[in-house]
N, C-alpha and C positions, 0 to 999 in steps of 0.2 A: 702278768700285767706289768710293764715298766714303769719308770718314774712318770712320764711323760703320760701315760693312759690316767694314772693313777691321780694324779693333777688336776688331766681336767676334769673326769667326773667330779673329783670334790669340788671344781669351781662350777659345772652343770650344777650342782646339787645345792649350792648355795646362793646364784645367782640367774639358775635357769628358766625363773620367770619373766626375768627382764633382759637378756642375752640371748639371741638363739646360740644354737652348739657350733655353729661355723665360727662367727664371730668368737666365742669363748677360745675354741681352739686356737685359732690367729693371735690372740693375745698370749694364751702359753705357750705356743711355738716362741714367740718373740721374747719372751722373758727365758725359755732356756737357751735362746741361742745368745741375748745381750747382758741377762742379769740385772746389775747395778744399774745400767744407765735406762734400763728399760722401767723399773723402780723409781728414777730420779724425773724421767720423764714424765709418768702415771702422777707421781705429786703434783709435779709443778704445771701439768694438767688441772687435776683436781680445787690445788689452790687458786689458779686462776676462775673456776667455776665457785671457786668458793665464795672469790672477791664479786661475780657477778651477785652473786644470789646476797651476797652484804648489801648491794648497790642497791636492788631493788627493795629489798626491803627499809633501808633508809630511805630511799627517795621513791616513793610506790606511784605507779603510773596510774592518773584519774580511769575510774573503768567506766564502761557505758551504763552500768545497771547502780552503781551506786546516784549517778545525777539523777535518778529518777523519782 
């Protein structure tokens, strides 16, 4: 088994409830062929979902089942 098989089972196995294996695969293709930048990306991804989920919970959208 190579580095690259080896990889993505441990990311199937850790994330495979919520990933199918295509998808998982595509993101470790992409991380051994960019590395760094691919890592730099995935963050500032990340932190911008981070900054959503800040927003919403500061400022939480009236829902329909609370006015009731």
């Amino acid at each position: 088994m190579n580095h690259k098989e080896m990889l993505l089972e441990e990311v199937i196995e850790k994330v495979g409830d919520r990933v199918d294996r295509q998808a998982a695969a595509k993101k470790v293709e992409q991380f051994l062929k960019r590395g760094n930048v691919f890592l730099l990306f995935e963050v500032m991804k990340l932190r911008g979902e981070v900054e959503r989920l800040r927003e919403d919970v500061q400022h939480p959208k009236p829902n329909a089942s609370r006015l009731r």
